[in-house]
C-alpha positions as CSV (number, residue, x, y, z in Angstrom):
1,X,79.6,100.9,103.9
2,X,77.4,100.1,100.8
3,X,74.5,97.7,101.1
4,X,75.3,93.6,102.0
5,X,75.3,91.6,98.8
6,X,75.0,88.0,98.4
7,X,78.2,86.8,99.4
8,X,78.6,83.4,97.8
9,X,76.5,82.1,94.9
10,X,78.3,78.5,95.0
11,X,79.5,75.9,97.9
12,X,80.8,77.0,101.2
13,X,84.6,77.8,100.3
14,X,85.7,76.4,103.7
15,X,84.0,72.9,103.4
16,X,85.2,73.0,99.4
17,X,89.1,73.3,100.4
18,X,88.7,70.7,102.8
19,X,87.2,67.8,100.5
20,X,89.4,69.3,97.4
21,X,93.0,69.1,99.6
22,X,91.3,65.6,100.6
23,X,90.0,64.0,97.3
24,X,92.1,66.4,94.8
25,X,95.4,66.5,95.7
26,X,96.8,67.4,92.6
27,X,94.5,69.6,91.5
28,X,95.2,71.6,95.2
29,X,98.4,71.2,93.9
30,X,98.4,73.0,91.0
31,X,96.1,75.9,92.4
32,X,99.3,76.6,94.9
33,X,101.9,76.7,92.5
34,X,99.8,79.2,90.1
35,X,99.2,81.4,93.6
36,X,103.0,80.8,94.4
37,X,103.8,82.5,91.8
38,X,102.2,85.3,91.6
39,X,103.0,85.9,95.1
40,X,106.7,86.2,93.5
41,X,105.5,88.6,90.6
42,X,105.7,85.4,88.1
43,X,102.2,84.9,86.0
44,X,101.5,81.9,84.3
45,X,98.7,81.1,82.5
46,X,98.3,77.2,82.7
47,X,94.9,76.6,84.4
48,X,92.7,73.7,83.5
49,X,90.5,75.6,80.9
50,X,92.7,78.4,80.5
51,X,91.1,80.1,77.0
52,X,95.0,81.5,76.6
53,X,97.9,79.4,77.6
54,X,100.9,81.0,78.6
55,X,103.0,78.7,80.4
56,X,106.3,81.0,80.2
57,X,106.1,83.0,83.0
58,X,106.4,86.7,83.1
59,X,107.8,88.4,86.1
60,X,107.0,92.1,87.2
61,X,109.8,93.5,89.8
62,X,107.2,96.8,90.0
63,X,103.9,96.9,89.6
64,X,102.2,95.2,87.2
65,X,101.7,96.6,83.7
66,X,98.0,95.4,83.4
67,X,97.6,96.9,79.6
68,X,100.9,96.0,78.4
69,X,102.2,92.9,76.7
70,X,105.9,91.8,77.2
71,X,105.6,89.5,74.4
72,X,103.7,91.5,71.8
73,X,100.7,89.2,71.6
74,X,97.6,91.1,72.8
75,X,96.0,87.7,74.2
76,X,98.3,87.8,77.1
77,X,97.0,90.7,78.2
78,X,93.5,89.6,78.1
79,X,94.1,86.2,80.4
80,X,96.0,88.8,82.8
81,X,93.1,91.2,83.5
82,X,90.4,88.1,83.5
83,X,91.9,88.1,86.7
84,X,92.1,84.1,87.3
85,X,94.7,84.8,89.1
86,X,92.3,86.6,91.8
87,X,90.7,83.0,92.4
88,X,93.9,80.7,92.3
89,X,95.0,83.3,95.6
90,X,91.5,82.9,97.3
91,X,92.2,78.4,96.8
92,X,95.6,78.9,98.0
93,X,94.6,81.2,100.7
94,X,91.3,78.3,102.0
95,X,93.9,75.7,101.4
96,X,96.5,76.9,104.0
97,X,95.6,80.2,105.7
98,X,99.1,82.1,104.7
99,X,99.1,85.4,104.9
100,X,101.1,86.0,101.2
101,X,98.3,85.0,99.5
102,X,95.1,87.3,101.0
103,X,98.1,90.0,101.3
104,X,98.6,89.7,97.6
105,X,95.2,89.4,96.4
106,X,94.5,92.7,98.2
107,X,97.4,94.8,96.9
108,X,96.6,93.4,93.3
109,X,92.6,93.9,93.1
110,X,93.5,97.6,94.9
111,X,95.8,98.4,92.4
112,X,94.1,97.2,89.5
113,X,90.9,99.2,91.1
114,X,93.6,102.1,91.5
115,X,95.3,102.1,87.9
116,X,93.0,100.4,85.1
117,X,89.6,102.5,84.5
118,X,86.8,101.6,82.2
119,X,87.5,104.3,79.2
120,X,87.4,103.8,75.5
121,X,90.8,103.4,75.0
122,X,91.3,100.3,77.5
123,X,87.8,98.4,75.8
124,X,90.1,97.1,73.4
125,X,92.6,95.9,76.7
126,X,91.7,95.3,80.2
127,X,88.1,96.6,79.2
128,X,86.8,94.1,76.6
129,X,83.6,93.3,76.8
130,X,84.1,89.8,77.1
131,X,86.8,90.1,80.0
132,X,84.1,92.1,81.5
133,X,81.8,88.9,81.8
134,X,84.8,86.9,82.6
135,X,86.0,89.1,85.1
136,X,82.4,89.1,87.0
137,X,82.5,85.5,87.5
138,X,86.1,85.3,88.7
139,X,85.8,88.6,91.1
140,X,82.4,87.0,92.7
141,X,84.2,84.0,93.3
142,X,87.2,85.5,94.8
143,X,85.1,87.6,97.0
144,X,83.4,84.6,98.3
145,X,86.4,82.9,98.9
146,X,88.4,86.3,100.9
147,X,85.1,86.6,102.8
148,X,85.9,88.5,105.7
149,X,89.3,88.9,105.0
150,X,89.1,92.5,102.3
151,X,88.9,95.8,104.5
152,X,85.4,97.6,104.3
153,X,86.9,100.4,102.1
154,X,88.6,98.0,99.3
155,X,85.7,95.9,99.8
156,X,83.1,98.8,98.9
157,X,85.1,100.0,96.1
158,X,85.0,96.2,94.5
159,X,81.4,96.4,94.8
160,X,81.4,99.8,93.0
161,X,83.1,98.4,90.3
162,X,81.4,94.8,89.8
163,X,78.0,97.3,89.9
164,X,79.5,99.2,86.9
165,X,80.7,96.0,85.5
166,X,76.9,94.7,85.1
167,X,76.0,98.6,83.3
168,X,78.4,97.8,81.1
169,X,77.5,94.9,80.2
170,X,73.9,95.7,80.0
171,X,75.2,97.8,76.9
172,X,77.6,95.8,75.2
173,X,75.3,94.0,73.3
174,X,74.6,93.6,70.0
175,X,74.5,91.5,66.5
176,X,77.8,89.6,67.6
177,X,77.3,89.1,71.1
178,X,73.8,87.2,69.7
179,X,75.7,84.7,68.2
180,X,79.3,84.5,69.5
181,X,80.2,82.8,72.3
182,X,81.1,86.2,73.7
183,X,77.5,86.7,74.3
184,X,77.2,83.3,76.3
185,X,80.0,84.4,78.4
186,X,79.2,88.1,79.0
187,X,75.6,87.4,79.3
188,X,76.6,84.5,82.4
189,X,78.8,87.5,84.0
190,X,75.3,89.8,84.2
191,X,73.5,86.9,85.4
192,X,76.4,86.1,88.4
193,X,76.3,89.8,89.0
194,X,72.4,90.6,89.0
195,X,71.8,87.4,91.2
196,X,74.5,88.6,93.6
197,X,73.5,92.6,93.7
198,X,69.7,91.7,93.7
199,X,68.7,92.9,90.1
200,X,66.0,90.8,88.8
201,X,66.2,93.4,85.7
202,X,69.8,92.3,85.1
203,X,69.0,88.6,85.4
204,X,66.0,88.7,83.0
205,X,68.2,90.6,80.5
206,X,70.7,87.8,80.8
207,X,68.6,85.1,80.8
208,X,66.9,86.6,77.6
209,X,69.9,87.1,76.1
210,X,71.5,83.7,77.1
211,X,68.5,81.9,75.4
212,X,68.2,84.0,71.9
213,X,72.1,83.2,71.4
214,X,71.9,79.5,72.4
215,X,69.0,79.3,69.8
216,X,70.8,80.7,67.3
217,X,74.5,79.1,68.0
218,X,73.6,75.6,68.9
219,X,72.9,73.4,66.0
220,X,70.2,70.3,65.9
221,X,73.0,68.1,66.7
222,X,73.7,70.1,69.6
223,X,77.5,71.3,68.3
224,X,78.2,74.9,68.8
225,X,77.9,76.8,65.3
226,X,81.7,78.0,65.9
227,X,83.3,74.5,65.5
228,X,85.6,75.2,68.3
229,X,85.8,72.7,70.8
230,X,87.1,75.1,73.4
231,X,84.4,77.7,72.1
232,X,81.6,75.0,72.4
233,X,82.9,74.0,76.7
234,X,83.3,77.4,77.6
235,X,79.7,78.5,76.4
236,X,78.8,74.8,78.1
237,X,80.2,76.2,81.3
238,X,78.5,79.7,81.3
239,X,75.3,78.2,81.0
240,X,75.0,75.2,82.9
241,X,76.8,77.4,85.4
242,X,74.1,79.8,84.9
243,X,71.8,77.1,85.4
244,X,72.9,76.0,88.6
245,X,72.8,79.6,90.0
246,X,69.1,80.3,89.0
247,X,68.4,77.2,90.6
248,X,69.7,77.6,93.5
249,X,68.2,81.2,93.9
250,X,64.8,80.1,92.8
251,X,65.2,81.8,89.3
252,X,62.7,80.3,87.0
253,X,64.7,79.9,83.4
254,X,63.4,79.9,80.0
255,X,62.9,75.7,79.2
256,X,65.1,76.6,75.5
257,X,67.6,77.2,77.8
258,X,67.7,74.2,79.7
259,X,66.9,72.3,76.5
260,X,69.9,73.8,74.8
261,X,72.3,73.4,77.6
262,X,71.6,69.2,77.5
263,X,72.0,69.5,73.4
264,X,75.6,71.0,73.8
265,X,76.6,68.3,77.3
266,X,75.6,65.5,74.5
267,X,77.2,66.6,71.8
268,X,80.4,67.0,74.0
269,X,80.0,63.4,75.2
270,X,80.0,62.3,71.7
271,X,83.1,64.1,70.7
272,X,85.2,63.5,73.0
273,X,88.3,61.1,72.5
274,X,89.4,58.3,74.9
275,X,90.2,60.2,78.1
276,X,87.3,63.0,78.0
277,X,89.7,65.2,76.1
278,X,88.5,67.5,73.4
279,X,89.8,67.8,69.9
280,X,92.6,70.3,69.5
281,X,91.0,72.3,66.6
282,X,89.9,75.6,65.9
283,X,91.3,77.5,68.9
284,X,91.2,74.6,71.3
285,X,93.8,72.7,73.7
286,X,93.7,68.7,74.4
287,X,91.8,69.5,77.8
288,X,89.9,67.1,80.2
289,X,86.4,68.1,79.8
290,X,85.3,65.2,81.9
291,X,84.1,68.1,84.8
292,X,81.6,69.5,82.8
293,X,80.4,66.0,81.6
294,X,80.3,64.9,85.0
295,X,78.5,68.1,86.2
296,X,75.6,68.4,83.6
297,X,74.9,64.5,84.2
298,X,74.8,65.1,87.7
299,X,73.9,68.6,89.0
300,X,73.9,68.7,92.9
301,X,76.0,65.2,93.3
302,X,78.9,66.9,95.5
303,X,81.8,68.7,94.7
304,X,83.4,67.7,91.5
305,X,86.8,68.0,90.5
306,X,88.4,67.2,86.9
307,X,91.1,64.6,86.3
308,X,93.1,62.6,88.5
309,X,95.8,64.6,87.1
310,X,97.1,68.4,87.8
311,X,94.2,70.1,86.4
312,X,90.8,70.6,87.4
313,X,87.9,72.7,86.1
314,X,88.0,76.3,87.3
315,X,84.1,75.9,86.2
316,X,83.3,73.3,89.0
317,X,86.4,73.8,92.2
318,X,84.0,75.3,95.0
319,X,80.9,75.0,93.2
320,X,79.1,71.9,95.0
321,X,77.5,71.9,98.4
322,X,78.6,68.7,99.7
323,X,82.0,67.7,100.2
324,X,82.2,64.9,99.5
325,X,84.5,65.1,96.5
326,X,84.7,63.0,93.2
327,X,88.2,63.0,91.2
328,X,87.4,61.9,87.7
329,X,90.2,58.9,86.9
């Protein structure tokens, strides 16, 4: 058995379910249709903030191709090996207790473990550098959420490979990734991974790294350079998100940081239309981004959820420590 890491950087998974299923119906809803289908080999990308929507699902009767595309478009295979799935299993699995759903989170993080290694080929696949980041955050949280449910031996070799997750993305890292919002995100992946293995080299590196892009992306208004809408939440979520893990591990953080993260939260709040929803420009969906609103304006208020509707912010499900629960109307 390797050495313990920190099991859960966010809010006791148990006491989350409970006030989500409570408070969030629909939202725990939508979480058990997405895990009861890929219990059924179906994928379907529909989260709340899902970067890639897919909503036509896609049904292996083997094992699952995790570098091929059934419809062509290489995106699909990106949102498949970002591994959201991994985390819509670990809600459905705190919401009821059945079986299918640990069962199938186990066989499909052992495969993918098995059958999908880091060469130079699959960079441009499963390997990307910025599903890397993506896939730290989502892996962490599914391993909080299974805790004490993965067998020591699949359990070891996850850690093996979130470990060379953070190597690797100590190295991919360069003039893009200092202004894109692919650094933001891959840079919040080393952070989640260096707080939970204990490598205050990794979370200095991130936290470096997380502040030099912010300065260069975020503009005086506070609007991400990209003009994306979608770009400018998901960079909002990796560092606020960031934020709220330093803070929680006593990780003092650069105050350009901080100050950058309030510039993009009020330029969201300006630009959103009636209903919190974001423009559907450059790359972006009509999405909800009243959770990340909500969150920035309040860190620490209880666990949030977004929307009274079927979606809710991966970002913010099991994120707060009290359960109290808050459904945006």
């Amino acid at each position: 058995m390797m050495q313990p890491y920190r099991p859960l950087l966010w809010a006791d998974p148990s006491a989350a379910a409970q006030a989500v299923a409570r408070h969030c119906p629909q939202a725990a809803r939508a979480a058990l249709d997405r895990a009861g289908e890929i219990c059924r080999g179906e994928y379907v990308f529909a989260d709340h903030w899902e970067m890639e929507h897919a909503p036509d699902p896609v049904r292996f009767t083997g094992p699952v191709d995790w570098e091929h595309s059934p419809n062509g478009d290489p995106e699909w295979v990106y949102a498949l090996n970002r591994h959201t799935i991994f985390v819509n299993l670990g809600k459905a699995w705190r919401f009821t207790g059945e079986p299918r759903y640990r069962d199938t989170f186990l066989a499909l993080l052992e495969d993918w473990l098995t059958r999908v290694p880091h060469t130079a080929a699959s960079e441009q696949t499963a390997w990307r550098a910025l599903e890397a980041g993506l896939r730290a955050e989502n892996w962490l949280r599914a391993l909080g959420l299974f805790s004490g449910e993965i067998p020591a031996a699949l359990l070891d070799r996850a850690r093996e490979s979130l470990l060379h997750h953070g190597e690797y993305l100590c190295t991919a890292h360069g003039p893009f990734q200092q202004l894109s919002n692919w650094g933001a995100i891959q840079d919040h992946g080393l952070f989640l991974l260096g707080v939970w293995a204990g490598r205050s080299d990794w979370q200095q590196l991130a936290l470096g790294r997380l502040t030099e892009n912010l300065h260069n992306a975020v503009l005086p208004d506070g609007t991400h350079w990209e003009q994306s809408p979608m770009y400018h939440c998901e960079v909002l979520h990796a560092v606020a998100d960031t934020l709220l893990v330093a803070r929680r591990a006593g990780i003092p953080v650069p105050a350009e940081l901080e100050e950058k993260t309030h510039a993009l939260a009020t330029a969201l709040a300006a630009w959103v239309m009636p209903g919190r929803t974001i423009l559907p420009q450059s790359d972006s969906d009509v999405i909800d981004a009243g959770d990340l609103l909500l969150a920035h304006q309040a860190p620490g208020a209880g666990l949030l959820c977004a929307g009274g509707h079927a979606g809710y912010g991966r970002a913010l499900l099991f994120t707060h420590d009290t359960p109290g629960g808050l459904c945006l109307a």
